[in-house]
Steps between C-alpha positions, in 0.01 A plus 500: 500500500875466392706441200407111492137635412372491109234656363314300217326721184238373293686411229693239701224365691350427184790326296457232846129463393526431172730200375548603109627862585880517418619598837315248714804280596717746588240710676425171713872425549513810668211464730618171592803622546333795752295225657828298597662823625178569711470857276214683608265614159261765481319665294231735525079479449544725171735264368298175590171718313722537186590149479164357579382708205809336256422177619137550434559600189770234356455194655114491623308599845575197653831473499486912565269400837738188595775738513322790685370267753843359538694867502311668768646215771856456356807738632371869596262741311622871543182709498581836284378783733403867404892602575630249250255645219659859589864306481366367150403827400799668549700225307271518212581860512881473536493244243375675230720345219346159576179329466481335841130355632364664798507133649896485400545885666315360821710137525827737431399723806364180679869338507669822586288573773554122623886506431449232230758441245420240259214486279371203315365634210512456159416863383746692342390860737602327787923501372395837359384630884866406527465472910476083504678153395247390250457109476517335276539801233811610681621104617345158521586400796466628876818543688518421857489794717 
């Protein structure tokens, strides 16, 4: 993967689902404006488990299924393997001033082992790894690279 790569967290993903949360235009500006710069986005089986499980809960388990269903054949699902749990571990452990998930320490090593730099997220630990561009908490839009 290179630099033109994103990696999509659960909190973005979701703001795309759901039409009444505050950061749904923006968030699909910016995947529009990956899809017109044929921008790779991944994200990883942990992240698509947390955001089935907010979906579920907020808006119903239809709409939760629809979007599973639809997820599993859109852009590429990174599997997190044994060694990324270890990676996770250790930035949990580095970390220890922040409250960071153990499905935000495994994305974070996810994207550095992958050499991704931008993250489409909408949680505040992801600026506080302090490692990745964070749309759209960090910009709104998606410069051409």
């Amino acid at each position: 993967m290179n630099g033109r790569t994103l990696f999509a967290d659960k909190s973005f993903l979701y703001a795309l689902v759901d039409p009444d949360d505050r950061y749904h235009e923006v968030c699909s500006t910016i995947l529009n404006d990956a899809e017109d710069q044929i921008r790779l986005v991944v994200t990883t089986n942990f992240v698509v488990a947390e955001c089935h499980a907010l979906l579920l809960s907020r808006l119903g388990r239809g709409v939760a299924l629809r979007w599973l269903m639809g997820i599993r054949g859109s852009g590429t699902l990174e599997k997190v393997t044994e060694a990324d749990e270890t990676a996770a571990l250790e930035i949990l452990t580095r970390y220890d001033d922040k409250d960071f998930s153990f499905v935000d320490a495994t994305s974070f090593g996810i994207m550095e082992r992958l050499g991704i730099v931008t993250a489409l997220a909408l949680d505040i630990h992801f600026v506080q790894y302090g490692r990745f561009l964070v749309l759209p908490l960090e910009g709104d839009r998606l410069t051409v690279a």
